[in-house]
PLY file of the C-alpha trace (Angstrom):
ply
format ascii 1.0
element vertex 460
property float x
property float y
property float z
element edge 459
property int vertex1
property int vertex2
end_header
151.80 61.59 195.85
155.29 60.82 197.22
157.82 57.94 197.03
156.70 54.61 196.12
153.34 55.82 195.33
154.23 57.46 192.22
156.46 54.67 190.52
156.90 50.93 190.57
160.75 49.85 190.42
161.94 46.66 189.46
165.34 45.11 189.87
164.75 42.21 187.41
164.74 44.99 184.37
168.38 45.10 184.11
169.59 48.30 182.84
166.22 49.66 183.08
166.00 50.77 186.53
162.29 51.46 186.41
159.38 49.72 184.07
156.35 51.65 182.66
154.06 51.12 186.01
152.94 54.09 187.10
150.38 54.98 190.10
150.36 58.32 189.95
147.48 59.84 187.65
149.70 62.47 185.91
152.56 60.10 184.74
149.45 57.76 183.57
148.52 60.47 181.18
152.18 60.75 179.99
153.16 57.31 179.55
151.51 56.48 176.03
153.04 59.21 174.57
156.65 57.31 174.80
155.47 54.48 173.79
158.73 54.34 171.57
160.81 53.80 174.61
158.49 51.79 176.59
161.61 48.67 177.96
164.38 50.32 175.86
167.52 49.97 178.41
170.44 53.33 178.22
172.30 52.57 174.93
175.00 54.26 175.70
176.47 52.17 178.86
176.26 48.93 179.72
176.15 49.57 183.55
173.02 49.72 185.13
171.67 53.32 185.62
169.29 55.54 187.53
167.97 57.11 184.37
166.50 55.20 181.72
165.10 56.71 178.57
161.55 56.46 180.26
162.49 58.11 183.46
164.70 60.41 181.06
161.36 61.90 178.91
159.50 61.64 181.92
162.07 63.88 184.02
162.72 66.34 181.65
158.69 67.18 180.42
157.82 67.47 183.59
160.35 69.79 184.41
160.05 72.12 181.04
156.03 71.97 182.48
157.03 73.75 185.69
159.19 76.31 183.57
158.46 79.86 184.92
159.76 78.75 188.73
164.01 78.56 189.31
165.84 75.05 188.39
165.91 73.66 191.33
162.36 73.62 192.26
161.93 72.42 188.93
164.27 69.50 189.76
162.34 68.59 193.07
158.56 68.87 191.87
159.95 66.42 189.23
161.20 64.11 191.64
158.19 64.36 193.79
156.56 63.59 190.88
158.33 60.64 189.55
158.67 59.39 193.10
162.50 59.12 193.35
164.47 60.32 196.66
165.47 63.46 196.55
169.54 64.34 197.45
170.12 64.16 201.09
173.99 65.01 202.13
173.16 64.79 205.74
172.57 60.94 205.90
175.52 60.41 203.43
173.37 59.73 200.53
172.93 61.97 197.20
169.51 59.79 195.40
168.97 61.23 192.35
170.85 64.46 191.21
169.96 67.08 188.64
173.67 67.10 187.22
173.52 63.12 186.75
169.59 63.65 184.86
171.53 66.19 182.82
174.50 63.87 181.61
172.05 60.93 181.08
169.97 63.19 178.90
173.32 64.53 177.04
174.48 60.68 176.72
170.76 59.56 175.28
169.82 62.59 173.06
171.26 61.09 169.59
169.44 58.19 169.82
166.66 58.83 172.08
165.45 62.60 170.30
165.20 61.25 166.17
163.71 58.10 167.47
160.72 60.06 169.92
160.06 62.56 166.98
159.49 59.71 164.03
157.08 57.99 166.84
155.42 61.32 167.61
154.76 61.97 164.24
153.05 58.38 163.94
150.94 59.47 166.91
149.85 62.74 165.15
148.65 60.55 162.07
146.50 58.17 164.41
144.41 61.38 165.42
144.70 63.28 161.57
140.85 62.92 161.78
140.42 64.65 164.48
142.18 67.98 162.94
140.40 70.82 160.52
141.00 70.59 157.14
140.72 73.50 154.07
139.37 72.05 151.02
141.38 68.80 150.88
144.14 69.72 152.41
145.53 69.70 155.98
147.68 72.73 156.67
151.47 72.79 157.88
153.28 75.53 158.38
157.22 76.08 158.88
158.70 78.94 160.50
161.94 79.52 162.52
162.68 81.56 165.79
165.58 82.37 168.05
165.73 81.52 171.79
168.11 83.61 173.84
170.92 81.80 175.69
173.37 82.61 178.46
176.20 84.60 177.51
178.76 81.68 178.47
181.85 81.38 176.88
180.02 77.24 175.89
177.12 78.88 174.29
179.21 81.81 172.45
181.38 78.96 171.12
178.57 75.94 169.71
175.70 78.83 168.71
177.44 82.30 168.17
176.34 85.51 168.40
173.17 85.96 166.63
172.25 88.89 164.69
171.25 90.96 168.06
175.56 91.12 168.56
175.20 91.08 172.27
174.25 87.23 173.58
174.49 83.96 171.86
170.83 82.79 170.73
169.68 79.39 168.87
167.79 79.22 166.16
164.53 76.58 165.82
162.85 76.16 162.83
159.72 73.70 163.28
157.00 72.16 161.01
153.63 72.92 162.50
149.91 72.11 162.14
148.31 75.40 162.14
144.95 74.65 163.86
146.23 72.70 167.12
149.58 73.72 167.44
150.73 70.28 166.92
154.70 70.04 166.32
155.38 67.59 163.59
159.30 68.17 162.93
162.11 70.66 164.40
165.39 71.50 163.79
167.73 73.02 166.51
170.63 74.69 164.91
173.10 78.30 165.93
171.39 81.06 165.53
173.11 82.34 162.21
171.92 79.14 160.63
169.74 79.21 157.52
165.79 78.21 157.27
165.77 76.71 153.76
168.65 74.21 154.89
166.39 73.12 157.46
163.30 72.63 155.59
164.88 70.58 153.00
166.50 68.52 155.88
163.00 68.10 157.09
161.52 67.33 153.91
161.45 63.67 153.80
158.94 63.53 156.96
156.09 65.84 155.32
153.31 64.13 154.19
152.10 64.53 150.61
148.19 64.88 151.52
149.00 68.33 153.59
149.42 71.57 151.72
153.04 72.72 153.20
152.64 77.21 153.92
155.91 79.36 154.18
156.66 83.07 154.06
158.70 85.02 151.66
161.92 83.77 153.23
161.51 79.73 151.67
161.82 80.50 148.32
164.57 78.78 145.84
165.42 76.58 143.47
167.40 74.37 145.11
164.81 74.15 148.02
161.10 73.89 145.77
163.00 71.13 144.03
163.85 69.43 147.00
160.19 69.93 148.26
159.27 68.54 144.74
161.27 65.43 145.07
159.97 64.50 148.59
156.11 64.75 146.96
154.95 67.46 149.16
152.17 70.06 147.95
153.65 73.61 149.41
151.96 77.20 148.95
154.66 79.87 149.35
154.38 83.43 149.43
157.04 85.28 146.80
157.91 89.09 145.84
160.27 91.02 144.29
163.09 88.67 145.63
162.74 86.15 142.76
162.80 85.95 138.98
160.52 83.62 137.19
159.96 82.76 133.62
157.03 82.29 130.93
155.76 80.72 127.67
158.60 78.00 127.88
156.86 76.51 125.99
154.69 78.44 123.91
152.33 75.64 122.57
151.02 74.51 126.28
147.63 76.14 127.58
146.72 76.97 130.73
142.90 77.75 131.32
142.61 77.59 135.18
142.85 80.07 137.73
146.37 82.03 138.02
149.42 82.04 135.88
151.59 79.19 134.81
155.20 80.04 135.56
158.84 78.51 135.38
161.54 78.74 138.24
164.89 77.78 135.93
168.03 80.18 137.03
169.88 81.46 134.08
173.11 80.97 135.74
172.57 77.22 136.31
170.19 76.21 133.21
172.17 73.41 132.14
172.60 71.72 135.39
169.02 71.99 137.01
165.38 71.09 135.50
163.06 73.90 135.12
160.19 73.85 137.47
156.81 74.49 136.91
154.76 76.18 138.97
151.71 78.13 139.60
151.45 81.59 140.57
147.63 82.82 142.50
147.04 86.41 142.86
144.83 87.42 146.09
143.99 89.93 148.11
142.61 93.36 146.92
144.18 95.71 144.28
145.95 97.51 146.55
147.61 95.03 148.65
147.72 91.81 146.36
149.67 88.83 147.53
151.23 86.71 145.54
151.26 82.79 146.17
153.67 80.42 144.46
152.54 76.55 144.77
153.47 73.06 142.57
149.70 72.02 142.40
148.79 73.24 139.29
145.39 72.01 139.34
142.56 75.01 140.30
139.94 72.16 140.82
142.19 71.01 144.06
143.91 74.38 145.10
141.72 77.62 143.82
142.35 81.24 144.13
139.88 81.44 146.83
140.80 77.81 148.80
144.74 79.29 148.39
143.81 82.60 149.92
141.93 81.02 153.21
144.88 78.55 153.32
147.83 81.05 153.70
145.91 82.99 156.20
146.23 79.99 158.29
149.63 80.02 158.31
149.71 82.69 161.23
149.30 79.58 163.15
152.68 78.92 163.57
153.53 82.11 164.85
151.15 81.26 167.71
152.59 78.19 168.35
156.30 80.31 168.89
154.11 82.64 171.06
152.53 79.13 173.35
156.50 78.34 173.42
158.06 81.17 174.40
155.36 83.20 176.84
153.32 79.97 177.99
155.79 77.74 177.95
158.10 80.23 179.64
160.96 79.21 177.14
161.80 82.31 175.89
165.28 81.85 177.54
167.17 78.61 178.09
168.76 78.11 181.67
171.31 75.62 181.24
175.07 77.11 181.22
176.84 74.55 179.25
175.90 74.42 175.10
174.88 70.53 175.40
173.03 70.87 178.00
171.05 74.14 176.93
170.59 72.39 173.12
169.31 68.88 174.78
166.70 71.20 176.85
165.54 73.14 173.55
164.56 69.80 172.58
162.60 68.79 175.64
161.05 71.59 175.58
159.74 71.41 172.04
158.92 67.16 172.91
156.88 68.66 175.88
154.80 70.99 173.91
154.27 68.50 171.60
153.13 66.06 174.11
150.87 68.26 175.73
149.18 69.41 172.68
148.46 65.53 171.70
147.27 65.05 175.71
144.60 67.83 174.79
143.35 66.54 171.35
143.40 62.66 172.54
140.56 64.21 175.43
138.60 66.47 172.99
134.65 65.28 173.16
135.30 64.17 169.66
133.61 67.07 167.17
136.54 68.25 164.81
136.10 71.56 165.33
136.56 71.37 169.03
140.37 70.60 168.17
140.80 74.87 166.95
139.96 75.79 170.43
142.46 74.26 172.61
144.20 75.72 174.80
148.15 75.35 175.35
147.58 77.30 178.86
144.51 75.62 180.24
146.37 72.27 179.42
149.37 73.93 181.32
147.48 74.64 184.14
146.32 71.66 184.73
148.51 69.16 184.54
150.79 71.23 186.99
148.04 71.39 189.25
148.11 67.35 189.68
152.14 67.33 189.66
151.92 69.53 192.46
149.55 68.00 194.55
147.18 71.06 194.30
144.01 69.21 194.70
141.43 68.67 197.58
140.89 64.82 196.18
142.78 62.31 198.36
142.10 58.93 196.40
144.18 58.43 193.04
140.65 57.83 191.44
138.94 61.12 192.38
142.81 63.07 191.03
142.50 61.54 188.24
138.70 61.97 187.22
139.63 65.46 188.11
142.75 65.88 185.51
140.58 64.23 183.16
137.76 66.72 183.58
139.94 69.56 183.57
142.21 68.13 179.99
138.24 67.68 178.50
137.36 71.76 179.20
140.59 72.89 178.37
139.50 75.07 175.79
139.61 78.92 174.44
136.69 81.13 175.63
134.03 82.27 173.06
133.70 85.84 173.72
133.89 88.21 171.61
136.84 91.03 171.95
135.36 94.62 171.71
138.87 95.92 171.52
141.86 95.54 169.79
144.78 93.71 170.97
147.28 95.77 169.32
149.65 98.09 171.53
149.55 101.41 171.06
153.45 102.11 171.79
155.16 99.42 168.75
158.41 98.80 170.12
160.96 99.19 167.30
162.93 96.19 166.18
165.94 97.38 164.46
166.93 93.71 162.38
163.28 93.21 161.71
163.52 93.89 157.67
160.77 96.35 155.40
158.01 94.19 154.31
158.21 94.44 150.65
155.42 94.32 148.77
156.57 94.25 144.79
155.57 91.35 142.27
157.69 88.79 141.88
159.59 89.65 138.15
158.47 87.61 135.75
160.30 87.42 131.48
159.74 86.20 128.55
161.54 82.92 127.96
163.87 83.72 125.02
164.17 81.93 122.08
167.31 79.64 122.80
165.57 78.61 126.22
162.35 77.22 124.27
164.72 75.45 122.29
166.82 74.44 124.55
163.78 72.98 127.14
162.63 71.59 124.11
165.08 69.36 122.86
165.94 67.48 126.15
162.82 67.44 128.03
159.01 66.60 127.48
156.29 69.06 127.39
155.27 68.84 131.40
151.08 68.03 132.27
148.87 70.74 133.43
0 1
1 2
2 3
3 4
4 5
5 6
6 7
7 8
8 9
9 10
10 11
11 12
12 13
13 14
14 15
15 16
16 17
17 18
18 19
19 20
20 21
21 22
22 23
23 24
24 25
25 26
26 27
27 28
28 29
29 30
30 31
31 32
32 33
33 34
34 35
35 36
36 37
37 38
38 39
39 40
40 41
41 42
42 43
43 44
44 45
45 46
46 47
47 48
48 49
49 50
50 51
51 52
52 53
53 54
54 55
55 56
56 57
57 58
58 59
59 60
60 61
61 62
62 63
63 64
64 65
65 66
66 67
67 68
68 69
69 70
70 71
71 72
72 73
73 74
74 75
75 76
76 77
77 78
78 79
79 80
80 81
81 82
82 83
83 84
84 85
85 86
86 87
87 88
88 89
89 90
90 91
91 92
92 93
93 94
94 95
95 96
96 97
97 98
98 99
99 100
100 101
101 102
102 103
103 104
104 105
105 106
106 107
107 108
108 109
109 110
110 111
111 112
112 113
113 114
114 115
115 116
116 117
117 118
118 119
119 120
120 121
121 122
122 123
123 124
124 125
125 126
126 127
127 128
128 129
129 130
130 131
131 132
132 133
133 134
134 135
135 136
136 137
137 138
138 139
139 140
140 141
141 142
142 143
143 144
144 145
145 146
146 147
147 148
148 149
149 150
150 151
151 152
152 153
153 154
154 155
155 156
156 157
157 158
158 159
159 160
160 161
161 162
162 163
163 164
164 165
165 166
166 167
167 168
168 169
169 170
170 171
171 172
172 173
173 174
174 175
175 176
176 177
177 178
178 179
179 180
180 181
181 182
182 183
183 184
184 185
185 186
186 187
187 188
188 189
189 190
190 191
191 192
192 193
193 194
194 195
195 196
196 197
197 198
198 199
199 200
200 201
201 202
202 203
203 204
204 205
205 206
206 207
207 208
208 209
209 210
210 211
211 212
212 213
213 214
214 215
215 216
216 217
217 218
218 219
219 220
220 221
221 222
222 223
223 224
224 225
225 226
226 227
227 228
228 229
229 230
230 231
231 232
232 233
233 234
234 235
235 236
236 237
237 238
238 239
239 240
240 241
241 242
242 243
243 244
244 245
245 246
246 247
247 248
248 249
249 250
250 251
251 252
252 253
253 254
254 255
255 256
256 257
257 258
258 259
259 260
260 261
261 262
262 263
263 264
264 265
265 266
266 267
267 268
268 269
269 270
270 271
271 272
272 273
273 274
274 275
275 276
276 277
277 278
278 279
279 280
280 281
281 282
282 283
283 284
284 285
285 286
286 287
287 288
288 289
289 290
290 291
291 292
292 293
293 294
294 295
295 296
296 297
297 298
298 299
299 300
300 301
301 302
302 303
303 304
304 305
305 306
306 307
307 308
308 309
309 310
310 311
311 312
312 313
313 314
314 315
315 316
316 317
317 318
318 319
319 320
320 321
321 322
322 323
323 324
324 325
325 326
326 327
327 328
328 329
329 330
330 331
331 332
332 333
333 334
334 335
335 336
336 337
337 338
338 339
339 340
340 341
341 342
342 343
343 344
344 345
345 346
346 347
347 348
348 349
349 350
350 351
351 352
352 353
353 354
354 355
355 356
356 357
357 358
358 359
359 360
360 361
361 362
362 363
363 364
364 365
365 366
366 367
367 368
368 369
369 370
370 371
371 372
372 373
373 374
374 375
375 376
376 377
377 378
378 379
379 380
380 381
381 382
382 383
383 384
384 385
385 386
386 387
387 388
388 389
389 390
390 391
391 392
392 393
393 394
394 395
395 396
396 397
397 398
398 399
399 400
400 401
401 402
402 403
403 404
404 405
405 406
406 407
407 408
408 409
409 410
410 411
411 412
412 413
413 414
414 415
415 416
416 417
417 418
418 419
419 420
420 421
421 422
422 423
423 424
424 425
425 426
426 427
427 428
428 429
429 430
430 431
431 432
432 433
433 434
434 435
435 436
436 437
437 438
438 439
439 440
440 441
441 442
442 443
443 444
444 445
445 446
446 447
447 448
448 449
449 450
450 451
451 452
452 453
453 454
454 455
455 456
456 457
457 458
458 459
């Protein structure tokens, strides 16, 4: 569906070239998502412009959708798509150009990115009943990742060489729901940056009825206090890499399951609060696993509730996995650092988008929402922005991509052999998994009398 078939302009918009009425059924699907920027004119000029925030989103998903194929087709499915003219030079006229989508999105990004990720959040709250929960809880997980970029002098300079020492990479940590893959926060940062700064930058957005799960790696002081602060639950794995105390204070009880503990650095006791915290033991005798989490109730988090809870966490590791092999983003294209950070982003908006798309046509049972599938949802929605259908009316297309959004779901079979590979390949920066206790002292005798003189007895 080509030309004015696909979009409606309107000159009496002003600055916004194009409003929100779309004909073709694809761009229908997409358009509730940015809601947020549904009439919002560029705030960055006060000409009038080609690219909008709408068209903006709108260009760049659908182009991070068509990733595995070279830029330029990307560019002109996108315009076919959208409806726009593509560049001709031959009757003197260049339409719409990939270079000026690029700037626009450059130009927009630090207003347009903080404002689509608080309203995508909002979105992913309208449909929290639709998602699994453990227990009580619903289940985010943060993890980062590194994405390979060109070695350009642009990306060497803003990102740096990463700990590979050969190309400049960027590092994404993100905040996400371990069932659906849904993407509730991200940071985009060089790739020598640190985790822990970005979780406590993204603190503020958790919500305080999900139970936050990390790896060894988020573990701190300065970072569970910060967690503590912002009211979020969290359930962090710890070894060997941190010190803890016990009987602070000698006269309090503790009757429920696992082991009442106190994060309180020795170097810095008189200018932090001690933290308590709860420390769950699981997994067999041989292999035990210990959990660190703030909710010290057992009637809310037990042993066994914490144990099936962290197992979920491997979620977000499949979400990096949808990103970087379905996705195709495993490598950004753009050349210039601005340009390659501002499509990091889309990218991450698009999965995000296409995840909600999925769950917002689920039949409706809960436990549908653990079975979709990133690359059915893929499939089909690049089907319809290609044209690839034997439907000729916009009705019949888009009964069809609604069909094919409702079955896009994981098969139920049952593997009868293992996915592992038999050849490993060995990652030389990958560190040993250790698998020690976390060390745990008696408080001493000043430190009792020192927590108790200038602080209350805390409530188990």
């Amino acid at each position: 569906m080509k030309g004015r078939d696909a979009m409606t302009p309107d000159s009496s918009s002003g600055r916004c070239a194009v409003v929100c009425t779309y004909r073709h059924p694809l761009l229908k699907k997409i358009n509730p998502f940015f809601r947020s920027l549904h009439g919002m004119a560029d705030p960055t000029v006060t000409r009038k412009v080609q690219f909008n925030p709408l068209t903006c989103a709108m260009a760049a998903v659908l182009m991070a959708w068509d990733m595995p194929v070279k830029l330029a087709t990307r560019w002109f499915d996108a315009l076919g798509c959208l409806g726009f003219k593509q560049p001709d030079a031959t009757q003197g006229s260049l339409g719409c150009t990939y270079n000026g989508l690029s700037k626009a999105l450059v130009r927009q990004a630090p207003t347009i990115i903080p404002r689509l990720q608080n309203d995508l959040r909002k979105q992913i709250r309208e449909r929290w009943n639709k998602i699994p929960r453990v227990g009580r809880w619903h289940l985010l997980a943060v993890d980062g990742s590194k994405i390979q970029l060109p070695a350009t002098a642009s990306c060497e300079k803003h990102f740096g060489i990463a700990d590979n020492g050969q190309v400049p990479q960027a590092l994404v940590s993100c905040i996400v729901e371990v069932f659906t893959g849904l993407l509730w926060d991200w940071v985009v940062d060089r790739g020598d940056g640190d985790e822990k700064s970005h979780l406590r930058q993204m603190s503020d957005t958790l919500p305080t009825d999900a139970l936050l799960l990390a790896d060894a790696n988020f573990v701190g002081h300065q970072l569970w206090s910060t967690l503590m602060a912002a009211g979020c639950p969290f359930l962090i794995r710890v070894g060997g890499n941190i010190r803890l105390l016990e009987n602070l204070w000698p006269a309090l009880r503790f009757t429920g399951e696992g082991q009442i503990v106190y994060a309180w650095p020795k170097a810095h006791q008189s200018q932090v609060e001690p933290l308590t915290l709860r420390l769950i033991k699981v997994g067999c005798a041989r292999k035990p696993v210990y959990l660190l989490s703030n909710v010290l109730d057992d009637q809310q988090l037990s042993s066994s509730l914490a144990s099936r809870a962290y197992r979920m966490r491997w979620g977000v590791e499949l979400f990096y996995r949808s990103l970087k092999r379905t996705l195709g983003a495993a490598k950004v294209t753009c050349r210039n650092a601005d340009r390659a950070r501002v499509q990091l982003h889309w990218t991450l908006v698009s999965q995000c988008v296409l995840t909600l798309m999925g769950l917002e046509h689920l039949p409706g049972k809960r436990l549908k929402s653990r079975r979709l599938s990133l690359a059915k949802l893929l499939s089909a929605v690049r089907q319809a922005m290609l044209g690839r259908t034997s439907h000729t009316t916009q009705q019949q297309i888009h009964q069809q991509l609604t069909l094919e959004l409702q079955n896009a779901l994981t098969d139920q079979y049952k593997r009868r052999s293992s996915k592992a590979s038999r050849h490993r390949p060995r990652v030389k920066n990958t560190p040993t998994l250790k698998l020690q206790p976390p060390i745990i002292r008696q408080a001493s005798k000043d430190e009792q009398d020192k927590v108790r003189i200038n602080r209350a007895m805390p409530k188990l």
